[in-house]
N, C-alpha and C positions, 0 to 999 in steps of 0.2 A: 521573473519579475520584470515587469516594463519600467523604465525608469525614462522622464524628459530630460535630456541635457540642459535646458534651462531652470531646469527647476535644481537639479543636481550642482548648476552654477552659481546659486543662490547658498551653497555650503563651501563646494570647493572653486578652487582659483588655478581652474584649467585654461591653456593655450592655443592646448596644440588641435589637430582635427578629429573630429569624431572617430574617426577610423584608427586614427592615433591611440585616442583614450580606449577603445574597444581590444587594440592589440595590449597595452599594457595593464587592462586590468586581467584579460587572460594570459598573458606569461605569468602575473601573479597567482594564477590557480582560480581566479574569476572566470569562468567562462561565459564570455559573450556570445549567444548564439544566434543573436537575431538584430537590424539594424533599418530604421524605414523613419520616414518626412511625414510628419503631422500636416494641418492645416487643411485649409482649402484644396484640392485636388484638380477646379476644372476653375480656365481661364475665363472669365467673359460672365460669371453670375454676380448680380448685381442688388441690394438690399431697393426693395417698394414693399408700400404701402398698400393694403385692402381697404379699399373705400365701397365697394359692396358686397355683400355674399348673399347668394339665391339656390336654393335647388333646380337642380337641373329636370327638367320637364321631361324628359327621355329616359334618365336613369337615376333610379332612387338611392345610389352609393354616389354620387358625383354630387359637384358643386360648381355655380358659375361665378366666378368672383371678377370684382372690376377693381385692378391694381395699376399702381402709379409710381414708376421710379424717377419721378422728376420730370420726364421728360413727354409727359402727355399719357393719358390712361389707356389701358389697354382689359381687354376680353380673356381670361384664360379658366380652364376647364380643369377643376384639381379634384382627385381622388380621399385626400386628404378628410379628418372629420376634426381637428383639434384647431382646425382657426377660426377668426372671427373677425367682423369687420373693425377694423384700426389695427389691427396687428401687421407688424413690419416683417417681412420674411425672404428669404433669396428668392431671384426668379430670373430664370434664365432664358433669354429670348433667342427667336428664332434665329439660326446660326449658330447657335452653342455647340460645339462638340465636346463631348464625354469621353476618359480615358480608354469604356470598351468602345467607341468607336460609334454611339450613337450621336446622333446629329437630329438637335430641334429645328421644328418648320411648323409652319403657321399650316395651322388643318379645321377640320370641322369632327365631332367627338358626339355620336350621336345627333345630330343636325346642329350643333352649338357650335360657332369657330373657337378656336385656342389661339391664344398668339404670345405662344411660349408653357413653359410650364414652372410651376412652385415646386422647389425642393427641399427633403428633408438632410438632416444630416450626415444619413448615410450617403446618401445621393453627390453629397458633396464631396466627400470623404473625410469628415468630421466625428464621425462616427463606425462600430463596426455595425450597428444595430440602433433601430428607428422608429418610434411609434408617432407617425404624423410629419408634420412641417417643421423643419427649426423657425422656431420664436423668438428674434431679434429683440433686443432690449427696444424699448418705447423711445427711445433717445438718439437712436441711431438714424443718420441720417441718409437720405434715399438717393438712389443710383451710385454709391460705393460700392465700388470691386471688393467682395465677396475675398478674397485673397489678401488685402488690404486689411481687411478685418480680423481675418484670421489666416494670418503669413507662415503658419506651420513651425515646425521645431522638430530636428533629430531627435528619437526614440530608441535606445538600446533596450532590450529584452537579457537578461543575465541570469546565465543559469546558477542556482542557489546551493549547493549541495545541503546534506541533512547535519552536516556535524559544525555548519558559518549559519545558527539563525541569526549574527548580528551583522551581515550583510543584508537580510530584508527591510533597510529602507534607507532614505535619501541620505539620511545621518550616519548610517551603518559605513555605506559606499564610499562618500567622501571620508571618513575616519580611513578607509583602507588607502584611498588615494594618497593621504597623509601621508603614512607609513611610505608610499612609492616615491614619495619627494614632489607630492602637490599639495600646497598650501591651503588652509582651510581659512575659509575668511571669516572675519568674527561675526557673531551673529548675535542677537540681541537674546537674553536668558529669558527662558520664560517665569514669569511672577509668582509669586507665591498668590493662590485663592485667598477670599475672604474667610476669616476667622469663622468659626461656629462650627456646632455638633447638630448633627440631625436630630430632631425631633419628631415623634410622632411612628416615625419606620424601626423597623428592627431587624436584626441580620443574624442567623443560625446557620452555620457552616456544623455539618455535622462529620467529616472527615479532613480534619487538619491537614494531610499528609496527601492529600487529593487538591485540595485549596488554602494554599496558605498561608493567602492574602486576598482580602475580599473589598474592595471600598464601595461605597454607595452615596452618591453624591446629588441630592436634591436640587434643582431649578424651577422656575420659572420661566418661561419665554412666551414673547411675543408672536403670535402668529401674521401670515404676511409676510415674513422677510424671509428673500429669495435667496441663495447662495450667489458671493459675490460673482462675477466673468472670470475674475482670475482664480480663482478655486475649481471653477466648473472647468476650465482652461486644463489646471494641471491635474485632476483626475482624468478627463477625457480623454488625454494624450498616454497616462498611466495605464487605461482598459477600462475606466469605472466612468460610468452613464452617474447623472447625476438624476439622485433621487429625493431632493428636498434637502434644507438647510444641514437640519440633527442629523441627518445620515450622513449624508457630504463633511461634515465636521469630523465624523467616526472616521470612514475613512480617508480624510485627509490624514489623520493624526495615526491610523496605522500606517498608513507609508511613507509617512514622516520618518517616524523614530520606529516604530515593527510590534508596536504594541497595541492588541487587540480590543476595543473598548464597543462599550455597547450601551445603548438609551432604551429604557421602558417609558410608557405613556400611563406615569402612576395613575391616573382616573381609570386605567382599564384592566389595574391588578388587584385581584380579591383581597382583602384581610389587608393588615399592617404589617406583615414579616414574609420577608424575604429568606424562603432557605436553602442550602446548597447540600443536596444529596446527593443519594443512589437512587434512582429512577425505582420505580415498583410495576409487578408481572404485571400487565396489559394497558399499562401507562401508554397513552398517544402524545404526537407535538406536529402540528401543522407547521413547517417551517417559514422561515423566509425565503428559504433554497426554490421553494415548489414543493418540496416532499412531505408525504406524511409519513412521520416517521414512529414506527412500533418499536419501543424501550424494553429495555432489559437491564436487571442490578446489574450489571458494568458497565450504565451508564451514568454518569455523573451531572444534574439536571440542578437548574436554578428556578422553585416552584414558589406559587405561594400560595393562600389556603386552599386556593381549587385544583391544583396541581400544576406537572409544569408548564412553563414559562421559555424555559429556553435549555439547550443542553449547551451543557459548559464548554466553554471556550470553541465550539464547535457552531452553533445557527441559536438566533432567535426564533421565537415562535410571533405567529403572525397574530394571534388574538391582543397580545400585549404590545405593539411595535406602535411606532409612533407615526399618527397621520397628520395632513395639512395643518388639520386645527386641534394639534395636539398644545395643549397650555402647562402643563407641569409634568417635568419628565424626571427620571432617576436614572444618573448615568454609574454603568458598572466598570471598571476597572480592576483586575482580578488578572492572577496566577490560577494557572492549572497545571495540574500532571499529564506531563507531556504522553505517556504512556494510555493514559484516558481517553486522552481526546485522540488520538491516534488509531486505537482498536473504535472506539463508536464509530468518528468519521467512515474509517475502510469499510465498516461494515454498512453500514446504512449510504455507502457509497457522496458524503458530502462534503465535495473537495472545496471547501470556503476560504478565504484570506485567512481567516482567522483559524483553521483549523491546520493550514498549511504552516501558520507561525507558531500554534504553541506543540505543533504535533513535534517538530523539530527538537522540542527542546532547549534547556540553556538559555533563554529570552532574561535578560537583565531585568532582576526582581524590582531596581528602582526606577525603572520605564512607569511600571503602576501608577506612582505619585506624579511621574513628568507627562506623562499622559493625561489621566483626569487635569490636570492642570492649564495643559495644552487649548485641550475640548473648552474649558470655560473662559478662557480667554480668548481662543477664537470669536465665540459667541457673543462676549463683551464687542469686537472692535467690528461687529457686520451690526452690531444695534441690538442682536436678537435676545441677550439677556435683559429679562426683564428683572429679575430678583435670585440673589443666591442664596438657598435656605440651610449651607449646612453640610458637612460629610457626617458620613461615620461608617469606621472598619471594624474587619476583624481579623485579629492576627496582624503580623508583619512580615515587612520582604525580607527574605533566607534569605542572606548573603552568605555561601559558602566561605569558612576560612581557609583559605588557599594555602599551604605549606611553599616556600621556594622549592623551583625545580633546579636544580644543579644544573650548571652550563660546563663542560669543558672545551674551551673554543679549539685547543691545539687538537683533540680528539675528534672534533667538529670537523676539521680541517681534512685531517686525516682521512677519514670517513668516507667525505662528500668530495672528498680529491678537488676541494676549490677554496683560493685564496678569500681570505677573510677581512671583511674592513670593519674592524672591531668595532670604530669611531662611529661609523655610517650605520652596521646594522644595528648599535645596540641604542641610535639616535630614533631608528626608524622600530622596532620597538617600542621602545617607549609612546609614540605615536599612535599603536597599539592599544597603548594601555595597560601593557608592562611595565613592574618597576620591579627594579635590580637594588636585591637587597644581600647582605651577606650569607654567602652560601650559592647562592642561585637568582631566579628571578620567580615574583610572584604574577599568575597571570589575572588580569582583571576579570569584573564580575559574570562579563558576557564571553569570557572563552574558556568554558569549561572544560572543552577537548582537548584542552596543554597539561595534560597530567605528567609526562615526563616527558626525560631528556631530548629522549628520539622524537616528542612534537615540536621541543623548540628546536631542531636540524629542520625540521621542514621549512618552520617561517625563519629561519637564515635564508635557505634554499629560494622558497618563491619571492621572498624581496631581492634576493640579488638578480643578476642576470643568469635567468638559467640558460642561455646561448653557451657561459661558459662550464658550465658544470659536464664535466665528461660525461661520456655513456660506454658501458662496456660491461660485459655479464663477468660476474662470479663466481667461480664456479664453484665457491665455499660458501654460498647464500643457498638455503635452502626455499627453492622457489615452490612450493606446493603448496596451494589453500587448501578452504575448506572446499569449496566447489571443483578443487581441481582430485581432490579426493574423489568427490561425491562422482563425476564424472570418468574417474578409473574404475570404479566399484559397478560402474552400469558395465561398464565395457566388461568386464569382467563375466557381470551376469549373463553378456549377450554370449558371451565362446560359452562360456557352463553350460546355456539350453540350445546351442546349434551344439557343439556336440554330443547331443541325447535326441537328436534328430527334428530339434524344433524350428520353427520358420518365423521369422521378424515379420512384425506386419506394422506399418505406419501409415495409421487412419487419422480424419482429419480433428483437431480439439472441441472445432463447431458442430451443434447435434441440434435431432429433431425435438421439437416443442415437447413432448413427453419425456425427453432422457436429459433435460435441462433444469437447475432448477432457480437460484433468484440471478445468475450472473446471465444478462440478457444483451442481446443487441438493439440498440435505439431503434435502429432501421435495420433489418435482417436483412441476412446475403442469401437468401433462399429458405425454400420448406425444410432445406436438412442443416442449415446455418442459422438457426434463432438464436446458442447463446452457447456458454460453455460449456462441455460434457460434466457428469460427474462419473463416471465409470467408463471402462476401458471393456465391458462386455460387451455392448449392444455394435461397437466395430467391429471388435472379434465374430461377432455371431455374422455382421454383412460378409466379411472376407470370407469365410464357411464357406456363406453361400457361396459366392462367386465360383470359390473353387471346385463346390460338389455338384453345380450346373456343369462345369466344364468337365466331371469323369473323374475330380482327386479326391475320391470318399474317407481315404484314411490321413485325418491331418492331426498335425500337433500347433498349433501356433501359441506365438507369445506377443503379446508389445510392451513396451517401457515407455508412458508417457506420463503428461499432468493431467490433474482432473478439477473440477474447484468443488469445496468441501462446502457442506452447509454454512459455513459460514463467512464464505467468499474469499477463505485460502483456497491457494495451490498445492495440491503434492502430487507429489512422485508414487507411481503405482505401477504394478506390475500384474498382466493378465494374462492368463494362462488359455487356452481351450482344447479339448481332446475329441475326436470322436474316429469311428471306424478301428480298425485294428491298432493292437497295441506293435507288433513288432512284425514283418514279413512273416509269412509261411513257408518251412520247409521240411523233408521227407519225414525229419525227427518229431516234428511233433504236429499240433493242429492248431487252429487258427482261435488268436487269443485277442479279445474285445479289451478296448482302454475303456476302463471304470473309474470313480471316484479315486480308487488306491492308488492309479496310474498318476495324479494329481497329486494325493498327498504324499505317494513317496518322491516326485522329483521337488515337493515343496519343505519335504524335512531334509532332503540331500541341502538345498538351499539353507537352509537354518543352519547346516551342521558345517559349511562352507563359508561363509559370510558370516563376521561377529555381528551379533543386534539383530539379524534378521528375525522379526518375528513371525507370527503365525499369517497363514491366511485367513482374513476376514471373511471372507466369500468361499464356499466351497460345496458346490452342489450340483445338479442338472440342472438344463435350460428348460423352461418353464416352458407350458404350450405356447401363450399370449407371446413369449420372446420369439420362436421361431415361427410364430404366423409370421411376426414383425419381418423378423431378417427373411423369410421365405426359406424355411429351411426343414427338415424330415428326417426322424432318426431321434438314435440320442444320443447328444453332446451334453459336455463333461466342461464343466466352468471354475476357474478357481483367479483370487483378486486377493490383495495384499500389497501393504505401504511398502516401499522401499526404503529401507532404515540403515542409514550409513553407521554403525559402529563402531567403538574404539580397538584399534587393530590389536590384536590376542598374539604374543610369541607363541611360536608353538612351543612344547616342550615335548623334550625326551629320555629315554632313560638307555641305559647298555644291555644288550642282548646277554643275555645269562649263560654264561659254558658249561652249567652244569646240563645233563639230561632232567630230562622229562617224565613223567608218568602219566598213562591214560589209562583212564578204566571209561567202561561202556555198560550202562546202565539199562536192560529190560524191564520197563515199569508196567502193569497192571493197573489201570485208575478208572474212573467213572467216566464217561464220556463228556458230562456236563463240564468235567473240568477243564481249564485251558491254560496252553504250553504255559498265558504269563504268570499264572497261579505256583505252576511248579517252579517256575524259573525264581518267583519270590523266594519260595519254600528253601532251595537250594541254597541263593545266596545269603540266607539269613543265618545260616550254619558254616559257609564255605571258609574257610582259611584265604588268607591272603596268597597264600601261593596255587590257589586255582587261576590258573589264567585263561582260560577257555571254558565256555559251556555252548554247545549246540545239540540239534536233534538231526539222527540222521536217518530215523525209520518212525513211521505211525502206520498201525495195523489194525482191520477191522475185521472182525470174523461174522459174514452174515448167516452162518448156520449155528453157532454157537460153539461150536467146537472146540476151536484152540481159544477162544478168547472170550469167553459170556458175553450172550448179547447187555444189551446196554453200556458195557466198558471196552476199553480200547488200549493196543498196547503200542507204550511211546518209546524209542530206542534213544536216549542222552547223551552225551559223548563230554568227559569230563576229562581236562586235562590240567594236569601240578605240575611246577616247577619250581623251584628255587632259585635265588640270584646269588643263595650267598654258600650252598654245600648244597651235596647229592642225596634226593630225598632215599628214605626209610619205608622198607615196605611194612613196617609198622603202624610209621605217619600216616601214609596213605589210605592203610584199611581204617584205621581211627576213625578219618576225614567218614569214608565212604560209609562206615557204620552210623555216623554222624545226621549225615545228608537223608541216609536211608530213614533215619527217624522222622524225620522233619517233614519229607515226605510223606511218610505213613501217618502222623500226626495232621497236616493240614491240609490233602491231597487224600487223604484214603488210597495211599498208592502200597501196591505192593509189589514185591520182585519178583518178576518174572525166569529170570534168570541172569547170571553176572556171567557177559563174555571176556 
């Protein structure tokens, strides 16, 4: 957030130097990251007058204007299409030099002399973006340095984190200044609005716990009246272009106090009721952003009878927005669920002031009423209100009841190994917006993230001097996150598949237009860089190639990277590809191809290694259309799957048994159609707890019919008993095997061949 020092002086009753204030609000855990001079930027431009404007005879985008800065009129050739004759604008004559180092001089522009040129407000550095001339007030008088006029102002940039929204704005900052032992100068309250309930409008919040607090506030206004200089002044130093009175009011009063407000142009909304939904399946919104944005139930939309209007706390829609000669408007001030507007925005990619303050969270519920309040008193003291017809809500601002957080300052002390100044921190506190009640302290409306003890040791910590607070590791702190997890768990998986002979391959996130799908790049970095992959196969399949051009036909590879999901998350994936031989060839046996099995069994070893691992989503051959793609021949072996960080499983185990063992070895006679997992059922549905092994260690087929009838096949079982707690009975045993042998015969049509 940009903030002007002069506007921020207008709260608090700072001294010291910009760089000063920059360093002390980041030791308090503000971080300052950015620092630059408003104003005029080049010496020598000076405010004239257009006393005529003509087109240019040679070129149909130009203009020739005859301007006058007091001091005798002059010829200049402007590019410009938004002025007209009487209009007072900078113009910088020849000799001017500009900070990149151009230099004006008297020329001819198409056979027309120039003798100087008209500039806009980017040109001057008044701006970062410019459509046309800056348009000086009618009042302003001629041949005045341009610098004079506008003498600039120190601008910090301050980075916000997600869990301080009540550092987003001028009042936030200086309250935090407080707390650092800078004085807050008094400021004059803002009034209570005129009395009255709306008439005529209605307001349907159909999910409480989504919104819940909604006001709608009717005006009338004057059209014609411009935003004062000094408003246009302090948005434009903040980032924000001014775009008309009702806008400039909005946000002036969100970066005032951090509370997001917004104006409809009632003549241009359908019906009498305003309602606050779930958006419905193929719901549009043309925004103010520029986007047209396609809706989906989890988004939460302010519509009225023709649908919506605006999505909540996130962008207005342009049909309903208010223009020049908009005459009676309806302003919303509303709460939203933080969580709402945070999944719409991400997803419809609409990073607006207003979605960055309620996405946050924690926004002080009674902002609502100081806001709409703010907006109409503004409008009273610039002329623009003409008539106030009226609120009406629904619902009221949550104020959570805080419970006291317990303070132990001597544990405090202890802890953070630094002396304590009871007097000072619990003054500077307060400051805050804490109040210390018995038991503990309770924290105010807008700091929701002080749930316990361990929050208030932080604000001890960043109000005092952290210069003194030691530093030294613990070695009774247990330092592992979740990320620090997440990251030994890869490492993990990357020895798991190099040791089963597989190759790391790190391919790049950006892919071609076909294997991308909404995360885009504005301006692509090439034909193979449009946007961000969703799959980790189409790299796997390029390295193949590479490698099977160069003679390495038999590969395994893996990679472990991100991908972004339909719905413009990130995860973590892990891909697999096989192709050519599964293992070396030698004298013993013969050359054995990797298949689908070669994939699924190093992807159940995975499962069975790693708690949480699930299955593979992907697991099949590479399509023709793939390997035209990569340039590749043959068949490969593709398999893809999330990478799923688990809760870690103790292993368990049990005492090896000192009693002996018994094995019996089973000759079964069965149908061919049947299969080993059929038997293996069979077996364990009858087996005693002290079978502790079942394998097969012969299948035989007899193709003349002889020892074995054709159609059936005979399977050799190898079963083996033990007991942990006494030495089995060969009575037990044959029991069991009489047992197993039924079960067998019963659901296997198996019969004994003979018992070795």
């Amino acid at each position: 957030m940009k903030v002007p020092l002069d506007w921020l002086g207008e709260w608090s009753d700072w001294k010291g130097t910009p760089t000063e204030l920059a360093d002390r609000l980041t030791q308090s855990g503000t971080e300052v990251i950015g620092m630059k001079s408003t104003g005029c930027q080049v010496k020598g431009i000076v405010t004239a007058k257009i006393l005529e404007k003509k087109s240019h005879p040679n070129a149909d985008r130009l203009t020739v204007c005859v301007v006058d800065d007091g001091t005798g009129a002059r010829q200049v050739v402007c590019g410009a299409k938004n002025h007209n004759a009487g209009d007072i604008v900078p113009l910088a004559k020849p000799g001017t030099v500009f900070p990149d180092g151009m230099t004006i001089k008297s020329a001819k522009l198409r056979g027309e002399s120039s003798e100087g040129m008209l500039c806009s407000a980017k040109e001057v550095g008044l701006a970062e973006d410019a459509d046309g001339l800056l348009l000086l007030p009618a009042t302003t008088t001629l041949g005045v340095a341009l610098e004079t006029l506008y003498p600039g102002e120190t601008v910090i940039e301050v980075e916000i984190t997600s869990n301080r929204p009540d550092l987003a704005s001028v009042a936030g900052l200086a309250r935090e200044l407080s707390a650092l032992g800078v004085p807050l100068k008094p400021r004059p309250s803002v009034p209570p609005s005129p009395e009255g309930v709306l008439s005529g409008w209605k307001i349907s919040v159909e999910d409480k716990e989504k919104c819940p607090n909604y006001t709608l506030t009717s005006l009338i206004v004057r059209t014609g009246v411009d935003s004062p200089e000094w408003m246009k002044k302090k948005l434009s130093a903040a980032g924000f272009r001014s775009l008309g009175l009702l806008v400039d009011v909005t946000n002036f009063v969100l970066l005032e106090f951090g509370q997001p407000v917004h104006v409809f142009d009632a003549e241009r909304l359908q019906g009498n009721t305003l309602t606050v939904r779930k958006a419905k399946a193929g719901e549009m919104l043309n925004g103010l952003d520029g986007g047209k944005h396609s809706l989906t139930s989890e988004d939460l939309v302010v519509a009225d009878s023709k649908g919506p209007v605006a999505l909540a706390g996130v962008v207005g829609g342009v049909e309903s927005s208010v223009q020049a000669g908009s005459r009676k408007i309806l302003l919303e001030a509303a709460s939203f669920h933080a969580g709402t507007v945070r999944r719409t925005a991400r997803r419809l990619s609409a990073s607006t002031e207003s979605a960055k303050r309620f996405a946050r969270g924690g926004l002080d519920p009674s902002l609502v009423d100081l806001a709409r309040r703010r907006v109409v008193q503004l409008l009273q003291e610039t002329g623009a209100l003409e008539k106030y017809e009226g609120v009406q809500s629904s619902g009221t601002p949550v104020v959570s009841i805080s419970s006291p957080v317990p303070l132990h300052w001597e544990r405090a002390e202890k802890v953070l190994g630094l002396k304590i100044d009871r007097a000072v921190l619990s003054q500077r506190l307060g400051a805050l917006g804490f109040r210390e009640e018995k038991g503990g302290w309770i924290a105010p409306s807008w700091r929701g993230d002080v749930r316990e003890e361990i929050d208030l040791w932080e604000e001890l910590v960043r109000l005092s001097d952290l210069a003194a607070v030691p530093a030294f590791f613990d070695s009774q702190v247990e330092g592992r996150s979740e990320e620090d997890r997440a990251n030994l768990l890869r490492r993990q998986v990357r020895s798991f598949l190099v040791e089963r002979g597989y190759c790391e391959v790190l391919s790049s996130a950006l892919a071609r237009s076909e294997e991308v799908g909404k995360v885009r790049l504005h301006v692509p970095a090439g034909s193979d860089a449009v946007g961000y992959r969703q799959s980790l196969l189409p790299g796997l399949g390029r390295a193949a190639a590479r490698n099977i051009s160069r003679g390495q036909t038999d590969l395994k590879l893996f990679e472990l990277g991100r991908i972004s999901t339909s719905g413009g998350q990130e995860e973590m994936l892990l891909g697999l590809l096989v192709t050519g031989r599964e293992r070396l060839v030698d004298w013993q046996e013969g050359e054995v191809q990797s298949d689908r099995f070669s994939l699924q069994g190093i992807w159940q070893e995975l499962m069975k290694r790693f708690p949480g691992w699930g299955p593979a989503v992907t697991l099949r051959e590479m399509s023709q259309a793939e390997k035209k793609s990569a340039g590749v021949k043959g068949t490969i072996w593709l398999a893809e799957g999330k990478v799923t960080l688990g809760k870690a499983q103790i292993a368990s185990c049990e005492a090896l048994s000192i009693f002996p063992g018994v094995q019996r070895d089973l000759a079964l006679v069965l149908p061919e159609k049947i299969s080993f997992a059929e038997v293996e059922k069979a077996i364990r549905a009858v087996a005693p707890a002290e079978m502790e092994s079942l394998s097969v260690f012969d299948r035989f087929q007899d193709g003349t019919g002889k020892k074995v009838p054709l159609g059936f096949l005979s399977l050799g079982c190898r079963l083996h008993f033990r007991s942990s707690a006494r030495t089995l009975t060969e009575e037990e045993v044959s029991g069991w095997e009489k047992t197993i042998l039924q079960s067998l015969t019963t659901r296997c049509e198996a019969k004994l061949r003979a018992v070795l």
